[in-house]
N, C-alpha and C positions, 0 to 999 in steps of 0.2 A: 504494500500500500504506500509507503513512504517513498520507493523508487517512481511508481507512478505519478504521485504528487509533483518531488523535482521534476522528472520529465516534463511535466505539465508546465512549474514554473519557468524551468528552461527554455520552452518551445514559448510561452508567454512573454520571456524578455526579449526572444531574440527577435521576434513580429516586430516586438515595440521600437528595440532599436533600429532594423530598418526603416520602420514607418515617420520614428520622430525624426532620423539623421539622411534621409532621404535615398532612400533603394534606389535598387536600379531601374525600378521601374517610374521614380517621382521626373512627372514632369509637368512644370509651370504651364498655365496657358496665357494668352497674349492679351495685353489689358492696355490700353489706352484709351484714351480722353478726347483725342485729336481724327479731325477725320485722314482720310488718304492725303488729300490734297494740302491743307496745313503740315502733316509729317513734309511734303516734295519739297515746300515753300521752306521748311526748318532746316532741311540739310540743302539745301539750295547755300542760304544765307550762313551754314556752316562750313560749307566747298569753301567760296567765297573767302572765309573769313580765314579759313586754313591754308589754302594754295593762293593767297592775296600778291605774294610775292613772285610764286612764278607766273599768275595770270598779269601781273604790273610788265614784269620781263618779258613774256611771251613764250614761256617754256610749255606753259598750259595756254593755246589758244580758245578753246570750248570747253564745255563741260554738259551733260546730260543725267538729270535725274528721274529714276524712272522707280515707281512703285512695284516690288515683286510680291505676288499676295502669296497665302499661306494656300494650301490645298484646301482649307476649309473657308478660302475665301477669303481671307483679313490682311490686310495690310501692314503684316509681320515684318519684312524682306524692303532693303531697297538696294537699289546699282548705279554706282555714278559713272560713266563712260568719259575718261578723258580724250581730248585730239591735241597734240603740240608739235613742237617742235624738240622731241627728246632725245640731248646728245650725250650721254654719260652725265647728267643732270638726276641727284639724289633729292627723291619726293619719299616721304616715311621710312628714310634708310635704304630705299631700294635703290639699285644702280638701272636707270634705264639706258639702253646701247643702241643709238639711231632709232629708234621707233618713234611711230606718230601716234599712238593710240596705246592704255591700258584701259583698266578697269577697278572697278572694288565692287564688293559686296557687304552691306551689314544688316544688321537687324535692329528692329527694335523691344524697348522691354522697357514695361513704366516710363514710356515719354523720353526714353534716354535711346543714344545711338551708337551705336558700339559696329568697329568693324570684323568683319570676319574674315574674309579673302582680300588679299590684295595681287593683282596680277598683272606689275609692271613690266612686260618684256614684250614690247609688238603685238601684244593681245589683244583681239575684241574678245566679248562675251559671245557667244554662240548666238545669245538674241539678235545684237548688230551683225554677227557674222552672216549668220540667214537669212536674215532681212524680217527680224521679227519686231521690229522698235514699234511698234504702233498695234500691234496686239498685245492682249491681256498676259504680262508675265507671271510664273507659276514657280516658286522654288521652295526647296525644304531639305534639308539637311545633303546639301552637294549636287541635288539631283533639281536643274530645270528645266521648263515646259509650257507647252502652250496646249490649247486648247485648239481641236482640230474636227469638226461637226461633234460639238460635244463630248471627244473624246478628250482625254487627256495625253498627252504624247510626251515623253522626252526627247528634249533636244539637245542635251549635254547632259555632262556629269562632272563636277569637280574634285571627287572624291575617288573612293573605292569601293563603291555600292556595284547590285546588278544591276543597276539601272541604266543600258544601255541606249546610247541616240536612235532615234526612232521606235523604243520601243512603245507599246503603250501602258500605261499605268492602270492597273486595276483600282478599285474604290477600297480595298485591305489597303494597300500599300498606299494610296493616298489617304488613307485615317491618320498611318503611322507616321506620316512626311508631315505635316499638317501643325505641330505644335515644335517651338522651338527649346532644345533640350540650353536650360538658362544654363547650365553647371558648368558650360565649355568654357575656357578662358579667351576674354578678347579687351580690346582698345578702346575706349571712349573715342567716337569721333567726336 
């Protein structure tokens, strides 16, 4: 009886401490205040205020902010697309080598903006690369997408998921792409 008991209390703390200290299964969902459009207009005026010296230079001639929603639809994700004149010119530590074009990626979380990819070498995103700038973008943990007669499609992958270009996303896997896992580490933009 006494063995059963501990077992009991053992299997009852160890629930506990995954549940208070955040298992592997805890993941935050996405809270904001701001619509889409306010988020564009807030990192707009963050670009701006961040590359103010190489857009003064002309190292950064353009900049494009674009809203990437969450699978469930929310305005989680966004991507700043730069165009310059990059000649061994360092933008967030990176070494850019002749290229006219990167990229970033971040997210948000509580109104705050934090990056996650940055992809200074010659790079567009797969969205400009394909010519998707003007359709509804789609991203969630590495894997993004556009919507193509309703379906959901991948058209990149920045990671190492299965999620291969062109394939399409079933509605399991878009549940689980859908919320952004906060615990990762990243940069305040």
């Amino acid at each position: 009886m006494l063995k059963k008991i501990c077992k009991a209390v053992t299997l009852i703390m160890c629930i506990g401490l995954l549940v208070g200290c955040g298992g592997p299964l805890r993941l935050q969902s996405f809270k904001t205040e701001l619509s889409a459009e306010e988020h564009i207009n807030n990192i707009i005026s963050r670009t701006e205020e961040k590359y103010s010296e190489q857009l003064e230079e002309g190292t950064i001639t353009a900049f494009q902010v674009y809203t990437l929603w969450s699978f469930k639809e929310k305005p989680e994700y966004f991507l700043v697309e730069f165009d310059g004149n990059f000649d061994k010119t360092n933008i967030d530590g990176q070494g850019f080598e002749g290229g006219g074009y990167a990229f970033l990626i971040g997210y948000i979380a509580d109104d705050q903006y934090y990056m996650y990819y940055y992809y200074p070498r010659n790079t567009k995103s797969p969205f400009r690369e394909q010519g998707f700038e003007n359709d509804k973008k789609y991203y969630g943990y590495t894997t993004m997408a556009v919507k193509n007669d309703g379906t959901m499609v991948c058209i990149g992958n920045m990671g190492n998921t299965k999620d291969k270009s062109g394939a399409t996303l079933s509605n399991s896997r878009q549940n689980y792409l859908a919320t952004h896992d906060y615990r990762l580490p990243c940069t305040l933009y």
